[in-house]
C-alpha positions as CSV (number, residue, x, y, z in Angstrom):
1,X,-14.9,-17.6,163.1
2,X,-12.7,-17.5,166.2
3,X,-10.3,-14.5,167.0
4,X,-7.2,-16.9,165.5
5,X,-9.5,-17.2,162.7
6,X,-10.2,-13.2,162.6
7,X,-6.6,-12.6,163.0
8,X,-5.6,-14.8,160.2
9,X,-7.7,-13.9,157.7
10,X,-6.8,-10.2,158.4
11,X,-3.0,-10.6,158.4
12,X,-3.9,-12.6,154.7
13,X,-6.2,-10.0,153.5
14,X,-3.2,-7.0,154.4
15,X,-0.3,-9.6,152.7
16,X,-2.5,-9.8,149.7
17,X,-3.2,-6.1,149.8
18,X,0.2,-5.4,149.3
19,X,0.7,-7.7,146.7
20,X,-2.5,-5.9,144.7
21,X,-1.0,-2.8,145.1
22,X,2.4,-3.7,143.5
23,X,0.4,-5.1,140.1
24,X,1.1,-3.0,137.4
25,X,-1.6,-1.0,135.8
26,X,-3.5,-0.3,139.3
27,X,-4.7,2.9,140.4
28,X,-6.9,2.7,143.1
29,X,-9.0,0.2,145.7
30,X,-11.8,0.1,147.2
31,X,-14.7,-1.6,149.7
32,X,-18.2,-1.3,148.7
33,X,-19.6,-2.5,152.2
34,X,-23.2,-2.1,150.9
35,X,-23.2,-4.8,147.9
36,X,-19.4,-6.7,150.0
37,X,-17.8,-6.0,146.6
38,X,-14.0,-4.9,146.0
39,X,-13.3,-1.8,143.5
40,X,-9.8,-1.7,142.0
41,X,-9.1,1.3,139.7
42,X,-6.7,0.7,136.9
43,X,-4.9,3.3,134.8
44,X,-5.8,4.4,131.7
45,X,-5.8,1.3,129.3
46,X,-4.4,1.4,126.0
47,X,-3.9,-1.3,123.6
48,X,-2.5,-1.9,119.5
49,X,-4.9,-2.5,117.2
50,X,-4.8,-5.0,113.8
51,X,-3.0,-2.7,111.9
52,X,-0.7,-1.6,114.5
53,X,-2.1,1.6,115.9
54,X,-2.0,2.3,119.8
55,X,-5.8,3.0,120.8
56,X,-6.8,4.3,124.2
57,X,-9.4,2.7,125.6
58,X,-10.0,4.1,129.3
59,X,-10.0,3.5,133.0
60,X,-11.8,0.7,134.6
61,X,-13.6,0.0,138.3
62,X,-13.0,-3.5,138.1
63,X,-15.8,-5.0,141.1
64,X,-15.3,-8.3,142.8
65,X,-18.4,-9.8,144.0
66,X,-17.2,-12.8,146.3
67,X,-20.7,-13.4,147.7
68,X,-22.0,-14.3,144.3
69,X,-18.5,-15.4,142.7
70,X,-18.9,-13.1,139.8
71,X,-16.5,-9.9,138.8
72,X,-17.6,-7.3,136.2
73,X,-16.2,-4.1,134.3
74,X,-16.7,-0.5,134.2
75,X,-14.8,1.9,131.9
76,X,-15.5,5.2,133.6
77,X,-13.7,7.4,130.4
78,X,-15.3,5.9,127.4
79,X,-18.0,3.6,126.0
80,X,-18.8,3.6,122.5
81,X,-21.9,2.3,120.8
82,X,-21.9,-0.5,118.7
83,X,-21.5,0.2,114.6
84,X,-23.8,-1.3,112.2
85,X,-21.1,-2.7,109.1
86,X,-24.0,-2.6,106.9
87,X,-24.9,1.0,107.6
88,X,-22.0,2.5,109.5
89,X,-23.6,4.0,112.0
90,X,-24.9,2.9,115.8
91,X,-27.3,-0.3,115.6
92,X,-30.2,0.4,117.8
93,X,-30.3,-3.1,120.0
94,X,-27.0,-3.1,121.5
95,X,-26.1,-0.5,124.3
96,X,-22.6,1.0,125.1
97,X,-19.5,-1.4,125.2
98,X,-16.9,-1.1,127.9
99,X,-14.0,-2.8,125.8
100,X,-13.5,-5.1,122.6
101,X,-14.2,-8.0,125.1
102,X,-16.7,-6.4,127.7
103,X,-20.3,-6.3,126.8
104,X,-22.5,-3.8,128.0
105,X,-23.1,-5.2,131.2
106,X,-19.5,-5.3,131.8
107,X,-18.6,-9.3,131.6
108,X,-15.5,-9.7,130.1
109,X,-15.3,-12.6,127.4
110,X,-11.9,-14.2,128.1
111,X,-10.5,-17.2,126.5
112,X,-8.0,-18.3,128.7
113,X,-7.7,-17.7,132.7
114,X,-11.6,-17.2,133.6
115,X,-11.7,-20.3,135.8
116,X,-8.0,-19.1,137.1
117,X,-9.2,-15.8,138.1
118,X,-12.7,-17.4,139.4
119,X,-10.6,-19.7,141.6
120,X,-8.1,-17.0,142.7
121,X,-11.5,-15.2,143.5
122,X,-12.9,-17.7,146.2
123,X,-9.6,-18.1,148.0
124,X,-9.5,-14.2,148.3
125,X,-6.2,-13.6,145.8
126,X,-7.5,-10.6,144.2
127,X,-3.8,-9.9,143.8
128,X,-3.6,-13.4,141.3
129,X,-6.6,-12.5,140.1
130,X,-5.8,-9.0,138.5
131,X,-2.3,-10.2,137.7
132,X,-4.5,-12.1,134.7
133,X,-7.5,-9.5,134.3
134,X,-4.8,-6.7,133.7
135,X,-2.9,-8.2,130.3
136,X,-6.6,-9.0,129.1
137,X,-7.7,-5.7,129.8
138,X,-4.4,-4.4,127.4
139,X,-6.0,-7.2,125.0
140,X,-2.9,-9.9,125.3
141,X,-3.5,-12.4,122.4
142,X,-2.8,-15.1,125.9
143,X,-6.2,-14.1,127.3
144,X,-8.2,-12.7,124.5
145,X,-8.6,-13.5,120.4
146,X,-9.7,-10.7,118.7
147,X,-11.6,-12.4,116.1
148,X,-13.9,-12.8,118.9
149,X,-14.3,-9.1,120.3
150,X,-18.0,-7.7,120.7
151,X,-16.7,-4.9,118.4
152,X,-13.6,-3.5,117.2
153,X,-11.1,-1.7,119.0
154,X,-10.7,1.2,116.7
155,X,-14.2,2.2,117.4
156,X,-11.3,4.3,120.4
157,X,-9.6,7.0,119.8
158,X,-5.8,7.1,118.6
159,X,-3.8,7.6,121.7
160,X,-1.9,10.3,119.4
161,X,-5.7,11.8,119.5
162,X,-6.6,11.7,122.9
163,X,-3.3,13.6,124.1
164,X,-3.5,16.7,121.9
């Protein structure tokens, strides 16, 4: 890359810096120069459950891998174990879930905006990106169904709970 092409991409990379740090919901970022993967924080995540109860579900590290076009989730306050209907307690063959709609290796299922956010990925828009990830994360019915959640959301706590 020539210097114009250096000095481009860095005056892009600080505009869209700016723009990621005025999306609601974000706490903190980061560079992981070891794996070349971004870190973005978010606040504590909460979101209404089916009968109309507002359950906290935790902080994230959401990590950007551009190298491999992938991005993955972390909840770094909570992770419950999967419940067995049948037996109502934890099944044995699943492992911890990050959210409704993150599996245990932290992929999110989203309905709608996975391409969006895949494409806002490869032309470096993280800003774009999170301005889609965020309202799934808080489980808007635009991104996410629940009838297709890995488990249910009031496996977490009752935010009423969690601030006493």
């Amino acid at each position: 890359m020539s210097t114009t092409g250096n000095q481009t991409a860095f005056q892009f990379g600080l505009h869209d810096y700016d723009l990621l740090c005025a999306v609601l919901g974000i706490a903190s970022i980061g560079i992981n120069w070891g794996d070349f993967s971004l870190l973005i924080g978010t606040e504590c995540i909460d979101a209404i459950d089916k009968d109309g109860k507002l359950r906290e579900i935790g902080e994230f590290i959401v990590k950007f891998f551009p190298r491999q076009k992938k991005f993955t989730f972390e909840n770094i306050t909570r992770t419950p174990m999967r419940q067995s209907p049948e037996l109502d307690q934890p099944t044995v063959s699943t492992g911890y879930f990050h959210h409704p709609h993150i599996n245990e290796d932290g992929v999110m299922c989203i309905s709608n905006g996975n391409s969006e956010i895949m494409l806002a990925m490869a032309d470096g828009v993280f800003s774009k990106a999170m301005k889609m990830i965020m309202p799934a994360l808080r489980m808007d019915m635009r991104f996410v169904r629940r009838d297709t959640a890995y488990m249910e959301l009031v496996l977490w706590p009752l935010k009423s709970e969690v601030q006493k």
